[in-house]
DSSP file (Angstrom, degrees, kcal/mol; ACC not computed):
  #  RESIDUE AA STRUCTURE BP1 BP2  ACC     N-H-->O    O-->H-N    N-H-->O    O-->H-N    TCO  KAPPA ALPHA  PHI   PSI    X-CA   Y-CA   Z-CA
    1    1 A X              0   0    0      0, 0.0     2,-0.5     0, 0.0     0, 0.0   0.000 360.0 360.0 360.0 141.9   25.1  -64.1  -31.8
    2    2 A X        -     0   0    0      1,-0.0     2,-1.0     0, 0.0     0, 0.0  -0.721 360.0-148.3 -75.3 114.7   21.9  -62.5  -30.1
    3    3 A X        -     0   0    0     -2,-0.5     2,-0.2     2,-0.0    -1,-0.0  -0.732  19.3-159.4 -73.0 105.5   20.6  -59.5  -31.6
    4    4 A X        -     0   0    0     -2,-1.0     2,-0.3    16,-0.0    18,-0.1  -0.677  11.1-173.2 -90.3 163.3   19.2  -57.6  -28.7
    5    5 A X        -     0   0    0     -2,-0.2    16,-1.3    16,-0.2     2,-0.2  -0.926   5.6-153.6-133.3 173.1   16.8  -55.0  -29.4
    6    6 A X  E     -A   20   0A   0     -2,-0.3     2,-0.3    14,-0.2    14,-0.2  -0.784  10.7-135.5-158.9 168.6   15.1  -52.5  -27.5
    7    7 A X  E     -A   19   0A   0     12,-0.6    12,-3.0    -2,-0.2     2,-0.5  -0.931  22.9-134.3-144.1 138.8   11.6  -49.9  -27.0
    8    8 A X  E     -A   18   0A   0     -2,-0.3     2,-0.4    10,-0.3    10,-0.2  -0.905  15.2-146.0 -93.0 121.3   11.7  -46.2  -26.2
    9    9 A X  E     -A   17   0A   0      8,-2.4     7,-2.2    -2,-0.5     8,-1.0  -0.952  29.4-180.0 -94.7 120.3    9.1  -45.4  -23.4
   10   10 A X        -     0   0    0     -2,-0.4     2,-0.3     5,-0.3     5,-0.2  -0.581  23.6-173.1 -98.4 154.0    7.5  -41.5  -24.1
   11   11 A X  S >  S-     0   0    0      3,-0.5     3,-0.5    -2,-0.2    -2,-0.0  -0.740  82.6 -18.9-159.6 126.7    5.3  -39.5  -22.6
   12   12 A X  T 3  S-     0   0    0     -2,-0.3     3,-0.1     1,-0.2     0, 0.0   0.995 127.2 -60.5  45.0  68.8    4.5  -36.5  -24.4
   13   13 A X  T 3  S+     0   0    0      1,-0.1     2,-0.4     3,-0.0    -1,-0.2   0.604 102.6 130.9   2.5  61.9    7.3  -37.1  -25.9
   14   14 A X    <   -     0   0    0     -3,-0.5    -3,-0.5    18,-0.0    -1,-0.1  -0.982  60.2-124.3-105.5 107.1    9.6  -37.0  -23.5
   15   15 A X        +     0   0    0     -2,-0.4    -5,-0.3    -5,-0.2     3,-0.1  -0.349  34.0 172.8 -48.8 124.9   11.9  -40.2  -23.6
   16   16 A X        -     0   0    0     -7,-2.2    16,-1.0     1,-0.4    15,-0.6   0.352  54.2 -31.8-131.6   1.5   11.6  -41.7  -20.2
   17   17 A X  E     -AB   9  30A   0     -8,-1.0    -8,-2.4    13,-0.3    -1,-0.4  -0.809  51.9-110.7 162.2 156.7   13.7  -45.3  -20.7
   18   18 A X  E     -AB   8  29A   0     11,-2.0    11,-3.9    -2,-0.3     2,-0.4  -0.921  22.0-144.0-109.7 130.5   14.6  -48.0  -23.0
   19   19 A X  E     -AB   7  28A   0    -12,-3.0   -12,-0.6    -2,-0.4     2,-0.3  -0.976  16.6-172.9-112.0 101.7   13.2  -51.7  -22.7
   20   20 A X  E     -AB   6  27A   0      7,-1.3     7,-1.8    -2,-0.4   -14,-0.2  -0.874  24.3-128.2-114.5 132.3   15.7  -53.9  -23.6
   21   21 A X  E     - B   0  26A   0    -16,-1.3     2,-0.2    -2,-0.3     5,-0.2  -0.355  31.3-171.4 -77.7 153.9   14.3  -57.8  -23.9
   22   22 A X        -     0   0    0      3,-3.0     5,-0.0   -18,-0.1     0, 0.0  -0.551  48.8 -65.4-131.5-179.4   16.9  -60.0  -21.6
   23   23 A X  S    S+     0   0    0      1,-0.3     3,-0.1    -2,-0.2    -2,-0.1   0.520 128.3   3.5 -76.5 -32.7   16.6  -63.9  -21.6
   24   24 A X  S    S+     0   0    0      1,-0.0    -1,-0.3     0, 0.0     2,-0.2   0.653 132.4  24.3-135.0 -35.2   13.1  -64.4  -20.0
   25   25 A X  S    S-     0   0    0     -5,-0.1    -3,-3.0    20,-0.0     2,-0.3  -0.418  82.8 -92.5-170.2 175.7   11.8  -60.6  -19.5
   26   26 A X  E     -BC  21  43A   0     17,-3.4    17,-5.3    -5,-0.2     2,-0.4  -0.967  39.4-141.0-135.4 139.5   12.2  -57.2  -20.8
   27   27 A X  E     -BC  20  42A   0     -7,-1.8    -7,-1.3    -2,-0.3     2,-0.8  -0.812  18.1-131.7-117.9 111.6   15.1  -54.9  -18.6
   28   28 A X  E     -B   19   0A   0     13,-2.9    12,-3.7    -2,-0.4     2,-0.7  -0.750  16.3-163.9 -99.9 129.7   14.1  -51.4  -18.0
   29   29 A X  E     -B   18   0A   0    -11,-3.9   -11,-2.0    -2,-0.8    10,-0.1  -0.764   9.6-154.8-103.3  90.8   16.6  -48.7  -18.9
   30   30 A X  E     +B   17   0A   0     -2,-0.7   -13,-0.3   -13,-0.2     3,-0.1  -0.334  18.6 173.4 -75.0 162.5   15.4  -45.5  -17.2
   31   31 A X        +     0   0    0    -15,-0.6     2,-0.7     1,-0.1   -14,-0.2   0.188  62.4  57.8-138.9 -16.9   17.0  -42.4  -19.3
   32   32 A X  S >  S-     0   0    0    -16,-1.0     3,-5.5     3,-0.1     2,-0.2  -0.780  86.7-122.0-140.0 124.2   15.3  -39.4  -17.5
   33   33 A X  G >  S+     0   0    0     -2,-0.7     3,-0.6     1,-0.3     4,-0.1   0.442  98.4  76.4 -34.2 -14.6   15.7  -38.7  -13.7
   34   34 A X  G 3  S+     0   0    0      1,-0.2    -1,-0.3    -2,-0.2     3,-0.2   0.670 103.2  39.9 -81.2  -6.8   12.1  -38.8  -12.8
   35   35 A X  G X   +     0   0    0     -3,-5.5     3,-0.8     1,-0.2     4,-0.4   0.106  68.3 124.7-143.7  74.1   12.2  -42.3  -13.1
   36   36 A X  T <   +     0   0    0     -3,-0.6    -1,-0.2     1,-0.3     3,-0.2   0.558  62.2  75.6 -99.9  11.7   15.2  -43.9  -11.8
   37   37 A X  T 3  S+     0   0    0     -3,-0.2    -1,-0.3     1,-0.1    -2,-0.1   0.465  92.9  53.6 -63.9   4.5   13.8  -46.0   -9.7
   38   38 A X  S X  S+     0   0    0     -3,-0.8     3,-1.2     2,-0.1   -10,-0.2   0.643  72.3 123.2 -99.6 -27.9   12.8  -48.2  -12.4
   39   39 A X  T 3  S+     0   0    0     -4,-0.4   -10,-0.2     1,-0.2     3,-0.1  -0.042  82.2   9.3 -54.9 119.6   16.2  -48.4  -13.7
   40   40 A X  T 3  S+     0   0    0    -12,-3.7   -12,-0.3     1,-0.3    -1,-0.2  -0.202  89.1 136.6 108.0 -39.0   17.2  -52.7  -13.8
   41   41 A X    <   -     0   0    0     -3,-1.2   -13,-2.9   -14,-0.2     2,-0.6  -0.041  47.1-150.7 -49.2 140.0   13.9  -53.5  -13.0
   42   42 A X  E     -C   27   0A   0    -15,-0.2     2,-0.3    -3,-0.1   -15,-0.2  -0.835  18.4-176.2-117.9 132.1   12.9  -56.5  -15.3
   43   43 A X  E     -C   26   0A   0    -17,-5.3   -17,-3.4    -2,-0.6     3,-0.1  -0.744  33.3-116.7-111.8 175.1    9.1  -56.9  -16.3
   44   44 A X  S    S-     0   0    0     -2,-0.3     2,-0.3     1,-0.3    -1,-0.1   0.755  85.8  -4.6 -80.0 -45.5    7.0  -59.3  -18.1
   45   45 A X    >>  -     0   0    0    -19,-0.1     3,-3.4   -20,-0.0     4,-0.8  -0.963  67.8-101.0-155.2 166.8    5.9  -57.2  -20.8
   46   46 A X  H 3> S+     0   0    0      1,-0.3     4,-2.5    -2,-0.3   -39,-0.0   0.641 112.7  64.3 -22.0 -50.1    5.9  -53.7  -22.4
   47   47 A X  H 34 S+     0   0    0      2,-0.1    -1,-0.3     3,-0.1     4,-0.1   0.785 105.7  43.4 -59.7 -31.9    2.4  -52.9  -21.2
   48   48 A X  H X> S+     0   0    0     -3,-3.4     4,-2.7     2,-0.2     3,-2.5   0.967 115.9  52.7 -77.6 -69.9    3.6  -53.0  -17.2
   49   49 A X  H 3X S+     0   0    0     -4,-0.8     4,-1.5     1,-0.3     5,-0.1   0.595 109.2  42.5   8.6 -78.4    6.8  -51.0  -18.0
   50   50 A X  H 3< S+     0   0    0     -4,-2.5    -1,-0.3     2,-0.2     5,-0.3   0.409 112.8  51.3 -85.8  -7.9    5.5  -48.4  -19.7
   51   51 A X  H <> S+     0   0    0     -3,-2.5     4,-2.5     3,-0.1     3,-0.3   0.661 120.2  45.6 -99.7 -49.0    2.1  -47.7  -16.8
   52   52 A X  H  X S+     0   0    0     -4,-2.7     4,-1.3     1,-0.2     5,-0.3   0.958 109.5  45.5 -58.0 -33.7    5.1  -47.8  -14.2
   53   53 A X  H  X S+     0   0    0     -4,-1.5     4,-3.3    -5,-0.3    -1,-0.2   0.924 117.5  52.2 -51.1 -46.1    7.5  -45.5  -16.0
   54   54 A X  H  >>S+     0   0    0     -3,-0.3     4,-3.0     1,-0.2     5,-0.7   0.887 113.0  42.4 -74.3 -49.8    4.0  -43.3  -16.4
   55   55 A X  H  <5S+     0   0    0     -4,-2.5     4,-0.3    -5,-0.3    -1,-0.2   0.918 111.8  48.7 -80.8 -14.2    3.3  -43.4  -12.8
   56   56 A X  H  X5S+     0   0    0     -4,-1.3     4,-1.3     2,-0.2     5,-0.3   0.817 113.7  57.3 -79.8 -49.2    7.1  -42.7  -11.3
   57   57 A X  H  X5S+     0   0    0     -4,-3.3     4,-1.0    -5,-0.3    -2,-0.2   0.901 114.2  34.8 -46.8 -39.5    6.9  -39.6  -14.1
   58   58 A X  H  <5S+     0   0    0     -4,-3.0    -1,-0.3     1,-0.2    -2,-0.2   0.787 113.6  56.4 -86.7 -19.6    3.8  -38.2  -12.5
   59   59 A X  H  4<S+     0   0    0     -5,-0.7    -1,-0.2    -4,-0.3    -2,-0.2   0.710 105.4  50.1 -62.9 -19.6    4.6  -39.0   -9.3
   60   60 A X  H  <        0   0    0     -4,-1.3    -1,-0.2     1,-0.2    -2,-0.2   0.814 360.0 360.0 -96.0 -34.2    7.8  -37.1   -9.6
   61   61 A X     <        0   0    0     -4,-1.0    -1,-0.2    -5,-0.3    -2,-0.1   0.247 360.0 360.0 -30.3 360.0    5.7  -34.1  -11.1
């Protein structure tokens, strides 16, 4: 059995999605309405995620 596990994306501690790694990639789970355009979207790593999560937040601002 797979253990999946998962990263909470903040900003000013504000919860903005969960990054749960999928077979190849990491699976972005957006959680707060400025950025659910992200939501499914699969990245490469942690670092991309989280400056796009960052930039839909402010954008939405």
């Amino acid at each position: 059995m797979h253990e999946q596990t998962g990263v909470i994306i903040e900003i000013e501690e504000e919860a903005l999605g969960l990054l749960v790694h999928g077979d190849d990639d990491l699976v972005f789970h957006a959680v707060h309405p400025a950025v659910q355009r992200l939501h499914g979207k699969r990245f490469n790593d942690g670092v991309a995620a989280r400056r796009e999560a960052m930039k839909a937040f402010r954008s939405a601002a």
